[in-house]
matplotlib code that plots the C-alpha trace (Angstrom):
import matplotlib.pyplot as plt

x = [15.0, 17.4, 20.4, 23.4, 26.2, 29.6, 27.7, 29.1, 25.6, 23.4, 20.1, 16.9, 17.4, 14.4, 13.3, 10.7, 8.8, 7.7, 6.0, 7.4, 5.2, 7.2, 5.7, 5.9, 5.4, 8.4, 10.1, 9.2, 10.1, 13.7, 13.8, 12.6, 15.0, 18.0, 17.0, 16.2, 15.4, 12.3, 10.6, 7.0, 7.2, 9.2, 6.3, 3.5, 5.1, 5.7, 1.7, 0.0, 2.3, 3.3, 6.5, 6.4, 8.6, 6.0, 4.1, 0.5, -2.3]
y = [27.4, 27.3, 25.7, 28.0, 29.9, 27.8, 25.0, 21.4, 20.5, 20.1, 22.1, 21.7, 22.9, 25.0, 27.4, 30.0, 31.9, 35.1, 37.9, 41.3, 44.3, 46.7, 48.6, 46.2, 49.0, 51.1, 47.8, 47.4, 50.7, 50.3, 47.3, 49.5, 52.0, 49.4, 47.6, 44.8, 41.6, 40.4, 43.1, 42.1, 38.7, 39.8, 42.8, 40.0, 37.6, 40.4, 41.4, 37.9, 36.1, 33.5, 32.0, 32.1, 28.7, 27.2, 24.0, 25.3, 23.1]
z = [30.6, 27.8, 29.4, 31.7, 29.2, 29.4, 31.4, 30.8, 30.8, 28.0, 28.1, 26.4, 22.9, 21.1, 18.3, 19.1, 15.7, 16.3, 14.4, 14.6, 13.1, 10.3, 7.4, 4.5, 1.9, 3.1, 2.7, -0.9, -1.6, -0.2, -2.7, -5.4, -4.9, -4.2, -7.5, -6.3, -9.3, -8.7, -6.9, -7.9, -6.3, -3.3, -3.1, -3.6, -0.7, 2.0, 1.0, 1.2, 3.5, 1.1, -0.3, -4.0, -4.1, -1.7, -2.8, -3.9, -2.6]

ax = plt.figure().add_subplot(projection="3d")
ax.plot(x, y, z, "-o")
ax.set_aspect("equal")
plt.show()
């Protein structure tokens, strides 16, 4: 339960990550088209799964 809407009590507060499914080369293409700066990194991250300002191990 995540707590009752205008309640004067507090509830339990937390953060659910979830994965939704979309077709990652239609969304590079919109970014190609929009001209978007930095395409090839944005392209690689959506592609791999990575964020290119992430600490490399």
């Amino acid at each position: 339960m995540h707590g009752n809407y205008q309640s004067k009590q507090e509830g339990p507060f937390s953060i659910e990550i979830v994965r939704i499914p979309y077709d990652i080369e239609r969304e590079i293409h919109q970014a190609e088209i929009m001209g978007m700066p930095n395409v090839a990194a944005y392209a690689l991250e959506l592609r791999e799964a990575r964020y290119r300002g992430a600490p490399t191990k």
